[in-house]
C-alpha positions as CSV (number, residue, x, y, z in Angstrom):
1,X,-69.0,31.9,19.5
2,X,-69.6,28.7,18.0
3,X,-72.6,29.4,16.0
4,X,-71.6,28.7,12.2
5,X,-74.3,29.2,10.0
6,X,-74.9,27.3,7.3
7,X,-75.7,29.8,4.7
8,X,-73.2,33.0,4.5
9,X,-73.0,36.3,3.0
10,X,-69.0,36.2,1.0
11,X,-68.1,40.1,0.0
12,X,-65.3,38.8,-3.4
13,X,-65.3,42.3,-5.2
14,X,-67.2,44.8,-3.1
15,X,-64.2,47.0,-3.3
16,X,-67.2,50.2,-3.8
17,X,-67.7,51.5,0.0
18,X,-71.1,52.8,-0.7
19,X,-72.1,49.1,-2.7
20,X,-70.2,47.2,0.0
21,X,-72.0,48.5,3.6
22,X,-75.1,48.4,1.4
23,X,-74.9,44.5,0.2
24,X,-73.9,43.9,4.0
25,X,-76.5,45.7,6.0
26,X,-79.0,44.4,3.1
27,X,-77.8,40.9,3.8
28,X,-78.3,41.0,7.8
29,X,-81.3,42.7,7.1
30,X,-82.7,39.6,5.2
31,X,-81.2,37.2,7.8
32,X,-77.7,36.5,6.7
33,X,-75.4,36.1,10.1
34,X,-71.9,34.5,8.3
35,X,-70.3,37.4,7.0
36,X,-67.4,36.4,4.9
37,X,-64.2,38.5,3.8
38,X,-60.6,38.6,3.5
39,X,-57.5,41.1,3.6
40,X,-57.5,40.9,-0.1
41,X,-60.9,41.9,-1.1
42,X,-59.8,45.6,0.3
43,X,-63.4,46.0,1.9
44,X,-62.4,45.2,5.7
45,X,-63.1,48.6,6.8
46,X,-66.3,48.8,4.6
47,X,-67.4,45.4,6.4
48,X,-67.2,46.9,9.4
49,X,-68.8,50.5,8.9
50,X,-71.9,48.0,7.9
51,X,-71.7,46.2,11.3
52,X,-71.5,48.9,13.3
53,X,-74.5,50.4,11.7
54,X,-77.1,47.2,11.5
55,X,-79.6,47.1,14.2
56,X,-77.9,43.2,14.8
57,X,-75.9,42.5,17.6
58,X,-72.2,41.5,17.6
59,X,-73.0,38.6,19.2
60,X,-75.2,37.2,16.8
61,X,-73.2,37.5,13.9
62,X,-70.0,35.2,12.7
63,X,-67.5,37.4,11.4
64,X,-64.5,36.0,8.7
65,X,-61.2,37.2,7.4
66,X,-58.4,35.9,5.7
67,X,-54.7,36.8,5.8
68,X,-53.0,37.8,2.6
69,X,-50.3,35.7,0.8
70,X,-48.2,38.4,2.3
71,X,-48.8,38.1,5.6
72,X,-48.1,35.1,6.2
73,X,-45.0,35.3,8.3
74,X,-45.1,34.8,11.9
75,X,-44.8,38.8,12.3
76,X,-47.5,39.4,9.4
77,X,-49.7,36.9,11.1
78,X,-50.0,39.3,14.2
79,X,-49.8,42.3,13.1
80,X,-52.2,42.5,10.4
81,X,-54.6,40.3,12.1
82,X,-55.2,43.0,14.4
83,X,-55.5,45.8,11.3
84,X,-58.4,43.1,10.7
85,X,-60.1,43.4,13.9
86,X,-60.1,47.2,14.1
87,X,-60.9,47.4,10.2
88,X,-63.5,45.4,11.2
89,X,-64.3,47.4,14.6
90,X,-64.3,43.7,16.4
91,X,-62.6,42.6,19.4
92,X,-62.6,38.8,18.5
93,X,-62.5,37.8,14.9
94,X,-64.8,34.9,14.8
95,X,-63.0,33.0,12.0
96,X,-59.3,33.6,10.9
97,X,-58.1,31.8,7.5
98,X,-55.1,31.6,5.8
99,X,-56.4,32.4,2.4
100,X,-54.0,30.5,0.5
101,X,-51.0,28.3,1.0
102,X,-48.4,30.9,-1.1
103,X,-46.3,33.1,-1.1
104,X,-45.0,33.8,2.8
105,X,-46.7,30.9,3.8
106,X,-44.4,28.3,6.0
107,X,-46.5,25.3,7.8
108,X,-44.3,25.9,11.2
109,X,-44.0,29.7,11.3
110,X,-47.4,30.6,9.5
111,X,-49.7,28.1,11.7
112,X,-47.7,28.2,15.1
113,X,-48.4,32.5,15.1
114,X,-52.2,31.4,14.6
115,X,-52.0,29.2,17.7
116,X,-50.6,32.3,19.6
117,X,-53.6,34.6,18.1
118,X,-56.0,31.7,19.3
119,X,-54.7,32.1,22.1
120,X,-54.5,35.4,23.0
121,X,-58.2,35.1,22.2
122,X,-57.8,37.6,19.1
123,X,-59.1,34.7,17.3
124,X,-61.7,32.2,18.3
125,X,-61.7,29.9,15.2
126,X,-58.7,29.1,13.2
127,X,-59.3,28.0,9.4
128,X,-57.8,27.5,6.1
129,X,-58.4,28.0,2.5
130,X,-57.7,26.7,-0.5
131,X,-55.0,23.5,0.7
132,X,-54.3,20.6,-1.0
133,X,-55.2,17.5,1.0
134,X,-51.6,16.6,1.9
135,X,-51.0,20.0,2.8
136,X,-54.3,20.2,4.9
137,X,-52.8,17.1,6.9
138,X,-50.1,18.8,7.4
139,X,-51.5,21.7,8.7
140,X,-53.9,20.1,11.0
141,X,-50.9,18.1,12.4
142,X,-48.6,20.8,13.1
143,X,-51.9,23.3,14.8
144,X,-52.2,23.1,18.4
145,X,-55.7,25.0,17.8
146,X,-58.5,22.9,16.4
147,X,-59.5,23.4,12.7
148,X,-62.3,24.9,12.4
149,X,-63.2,25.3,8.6
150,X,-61.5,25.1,5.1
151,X,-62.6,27.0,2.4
152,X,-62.6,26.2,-1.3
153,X,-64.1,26.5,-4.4
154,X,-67.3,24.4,-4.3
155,X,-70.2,23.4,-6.7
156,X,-71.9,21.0,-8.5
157,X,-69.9,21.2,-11.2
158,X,-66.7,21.3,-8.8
159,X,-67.8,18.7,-6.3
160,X,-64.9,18.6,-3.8
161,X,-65.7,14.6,-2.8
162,X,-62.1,14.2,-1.4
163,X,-62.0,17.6,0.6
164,X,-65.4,17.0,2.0
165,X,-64.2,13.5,3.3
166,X,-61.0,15.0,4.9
167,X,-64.2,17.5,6.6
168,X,-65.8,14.9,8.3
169,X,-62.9,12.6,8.9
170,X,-60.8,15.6,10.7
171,X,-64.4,17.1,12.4
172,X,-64.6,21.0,10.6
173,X,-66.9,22.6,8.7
174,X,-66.2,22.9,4.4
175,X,-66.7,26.4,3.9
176,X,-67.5,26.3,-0.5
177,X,-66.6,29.9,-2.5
178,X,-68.1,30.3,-5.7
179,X,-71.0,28.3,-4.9
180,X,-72.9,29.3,-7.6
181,X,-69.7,28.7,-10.2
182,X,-70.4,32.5,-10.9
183,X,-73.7,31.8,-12.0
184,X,-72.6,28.7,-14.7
185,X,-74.8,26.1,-13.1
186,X,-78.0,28.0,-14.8
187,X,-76.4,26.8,-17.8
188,X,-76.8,22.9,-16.9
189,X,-79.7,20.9,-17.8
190,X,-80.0,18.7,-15.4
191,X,-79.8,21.7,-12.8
192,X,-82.0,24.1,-14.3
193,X,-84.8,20.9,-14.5
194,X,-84.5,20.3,-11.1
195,X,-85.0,24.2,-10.3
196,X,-88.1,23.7,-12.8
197,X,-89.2,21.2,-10.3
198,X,-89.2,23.2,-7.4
199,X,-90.3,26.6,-9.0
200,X,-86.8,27.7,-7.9
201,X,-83.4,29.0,-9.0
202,X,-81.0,26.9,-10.4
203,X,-78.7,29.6,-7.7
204,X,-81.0,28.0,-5.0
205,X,-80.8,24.7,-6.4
206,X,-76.6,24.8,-6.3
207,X,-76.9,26.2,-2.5
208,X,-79.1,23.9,-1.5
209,X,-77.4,20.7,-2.6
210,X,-73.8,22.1,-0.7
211,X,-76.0,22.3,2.4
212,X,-77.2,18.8,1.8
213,X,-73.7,17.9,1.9
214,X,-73.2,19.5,5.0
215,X,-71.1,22.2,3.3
216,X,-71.3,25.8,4.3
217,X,-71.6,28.3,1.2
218,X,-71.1,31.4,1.1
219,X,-72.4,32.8,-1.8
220,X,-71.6,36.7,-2.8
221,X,-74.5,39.2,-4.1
222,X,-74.7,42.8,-4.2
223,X,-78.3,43.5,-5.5
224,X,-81.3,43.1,-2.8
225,X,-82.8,40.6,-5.2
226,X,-79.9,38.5,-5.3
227,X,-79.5,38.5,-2.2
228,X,-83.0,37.4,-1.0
229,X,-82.8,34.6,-4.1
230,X,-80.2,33.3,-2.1
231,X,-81.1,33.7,0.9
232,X,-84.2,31.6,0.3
233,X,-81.9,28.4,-0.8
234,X,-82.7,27.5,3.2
235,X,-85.9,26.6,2.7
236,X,-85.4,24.5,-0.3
237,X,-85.0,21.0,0.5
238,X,-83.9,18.6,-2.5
239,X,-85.2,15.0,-2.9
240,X,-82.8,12.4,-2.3
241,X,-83.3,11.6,-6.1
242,X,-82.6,15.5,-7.6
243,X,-79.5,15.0,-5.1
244,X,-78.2,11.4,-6.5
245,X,-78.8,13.7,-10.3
246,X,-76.5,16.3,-9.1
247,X,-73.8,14.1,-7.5
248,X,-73.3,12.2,-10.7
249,X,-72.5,15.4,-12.9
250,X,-69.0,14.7,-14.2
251,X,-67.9,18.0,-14.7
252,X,-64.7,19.1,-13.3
253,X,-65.2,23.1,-13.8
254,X,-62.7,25.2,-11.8
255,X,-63.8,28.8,-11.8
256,X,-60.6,30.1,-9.5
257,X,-57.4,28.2,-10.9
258,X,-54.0,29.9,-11.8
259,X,-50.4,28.4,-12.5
260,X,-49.5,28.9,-9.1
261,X,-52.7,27.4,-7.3
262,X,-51.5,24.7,-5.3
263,X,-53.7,22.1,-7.2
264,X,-51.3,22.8,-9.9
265,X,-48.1,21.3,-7.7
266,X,-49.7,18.5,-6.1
């Protein structure tokens, strides 16, 4: 499947089973068919009771997971990547990432067992999340499988210029988490004038511009409002000029950083 849409659903902190099928079925109910989440989040399983119970076919939905830091031997890789798939009651998980370059993670070991699960056809799309540009060269040079996506924090107020030019100079999609900053970007001016503008949410405002970029977001939501508010972001189109006033925002403002993120040990 090679269908990647540009607007996701991300499930960051639906740990609640009941709140967690609900927010998914809700999301592919409104038209959401990127469904984002990771060993981490501890809601595999939960994803998958809310697939199996949508009136949408497997087929038309793009399924993501991510390994754990943990996991990230060549043993982990295999092993728990399959734990995914039936958590997620999937034969084929659309999208594997590593979630982050830590911990267990080794460039050779790590990346060579996702070229076995790609092609052993576990996996159809191999991606990353959260490199460093150095280490995301790396990576791509050692993968026999394509890239197909890295994930990062992304926003207007954490623009990513260099990560999206390693996107369209290596060919995959930027996948941006916390595309909203966690709902900071209602608190700029310049962003909440343009949503005046459109008679829109400053949410919509910060989705639209990553697609403008030709960024993937994946914004998370667990009410039914929030989830249609953001769902809408696809048919807000920015002018060129409200995009030129976002790009030139110089705030750097990292929602997702920690001593050990690798941005901390370039």
């Amino acid at each position: 499947m090679t269908n990647f849409p540009q607007l996701g659903f991300g499930t960051y902190k639906l740990e609640d089973r009941d709140e967690c099928v609900s927010a998914v079925k809700t999301a592919l109910d409104v038209g959401y068919r990127n469904i984002d989440t990771a060993q981490m989040y501890n809601n595999e399983e939960y994803v998958g009771e809310a697939l199996a119970e949508s009136d949408v076919p497997r087929e038309d939905i793009f399924v993501a997971t991510k390994l754990d830091t943990g996991n990230l031997s060549a043993e982990a890789v295999k092993e728990t990547a399959h734990e995914s798939a039936d958590k997620l009651g999937i034969d084929t998980i659309d999208l594997l990432y590593v979630h982050w370059p830590l911990d267990t993670y080794d460039a050779d070991e790590t990346l060579a067992a996702l070229d076995e699960l790609y092609d052993e056809g576990l996996i159809a799309n191999v991606g990353l999340s959260n490199f460093r540009p150095d280490q995301l060269e790396e990576a791509i040079e050692k993968l026999d499988a394509p890239l197909f996506a890295h994930q990062v924090e992304m926003h207007p107020l954490l623009q990513q210029k260099k990560l999206r030019d390693l996107a369209d100079e290596y060919d995959h999609h930027l996948v941006a988490y916390s595309p909203i900053a966690r709902n900071q970007v209602a608190d700029d001016d310049t962003i909440v004038e343009i949503a005046e503008k459109y008679d829109a949410s400053p949410a919509q405002v910060s989705l639209a511009w990553i697609m403008a970029k030709g960024a993937t977001a994946i914004p998370k939501a667990s009410s039914e409002a929030h989830i249609r508010d953001n769902f809408a972001a696809l048919d807000l189109e920015l002018d060129d000029e409200d995009i030129q006033a976002i790009d030139e925002l110089d705030e750097t403002n990292r929602i997702v950083d920690f001593d050990a993120a690798p941005w901390n040990h370039a």
